[in-house]
N, C-alpha and C positions, 0 to 999 in steps of 0.2 A: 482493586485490580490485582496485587502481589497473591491476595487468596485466592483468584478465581484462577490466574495463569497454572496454579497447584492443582486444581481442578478435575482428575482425570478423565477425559473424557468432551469436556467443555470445549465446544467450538468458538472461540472469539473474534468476532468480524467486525472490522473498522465500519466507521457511520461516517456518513458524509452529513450527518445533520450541519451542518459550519451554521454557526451565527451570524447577525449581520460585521459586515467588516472579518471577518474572520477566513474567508474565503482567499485560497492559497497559504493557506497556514497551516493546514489539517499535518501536517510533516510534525508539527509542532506534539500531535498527541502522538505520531510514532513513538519522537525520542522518550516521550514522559513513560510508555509502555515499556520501552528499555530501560529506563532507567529504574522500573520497577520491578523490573527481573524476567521479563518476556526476552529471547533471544530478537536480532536485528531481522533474521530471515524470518520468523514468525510472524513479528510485528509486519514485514513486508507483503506477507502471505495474505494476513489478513486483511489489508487493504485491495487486494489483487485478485487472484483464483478464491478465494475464500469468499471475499463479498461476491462474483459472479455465481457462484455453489449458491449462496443462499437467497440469492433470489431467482435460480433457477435458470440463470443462463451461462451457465457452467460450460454449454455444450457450443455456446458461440465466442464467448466473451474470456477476458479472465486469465488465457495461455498465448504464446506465443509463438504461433505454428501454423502453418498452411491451413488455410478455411476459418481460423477465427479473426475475429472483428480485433484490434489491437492498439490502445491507444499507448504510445511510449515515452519514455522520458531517458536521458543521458544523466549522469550527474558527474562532477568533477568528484573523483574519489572512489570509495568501494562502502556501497551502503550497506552489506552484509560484515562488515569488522566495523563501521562506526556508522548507526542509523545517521547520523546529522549531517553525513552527506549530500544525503535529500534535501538538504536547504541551498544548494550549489545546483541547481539544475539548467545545463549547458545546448540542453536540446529539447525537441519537442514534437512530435509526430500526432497529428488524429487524425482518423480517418483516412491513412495511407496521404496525406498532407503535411507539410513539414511547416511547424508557424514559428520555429527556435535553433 
């Protein structure tokens, strides 16, 4: 992963493959991407606007702006200076729904 993030050019988009039991943890492969020398907003990216881009629903999904679809999350902290604030998460929004 340290050589691919070097990569010029390389688009890197988080997977939601989760194993069994592993589901709600995926946070867990952010930090290991940071700690491997990915920045926190990258790692963030590619979870977000990056996997919407790559499977082609970039144009609904993915940003957080008037007309797209938007699922959100709060976190106690600032996930862009320390990813492992995503393991704090304080709120919870789908589908214009608040379930946190």
């Amino acid at each position: 992963f340290a050589r691919a993030i070097k990569t010029p050019g390389l688009e890197l988009v988080f997977g939601t493959d989760a194993v069994a039991l592993a589901h709600g943890r995926n946070v867990e492969e952010l930090i290991c991407r940071v700690r491997a020398g990915q920045s926190p907003m990258d790692a963030i990216v590619s979870a977000t606007s990056a996997g919407a881009a790559a499977l082609g629903l970039g144009n609904s999904l993915g940003v957080v702006a008037t007309g797209y679809d938007a699922d959100l999350i709060a976190v106690a902290g600032d996930p862009s200076r320390d990813i492992a604030a995503l393991r704090h998460v304080v709120f919870v929004m789908r589908g214009g729904r608040r379930y946190r």
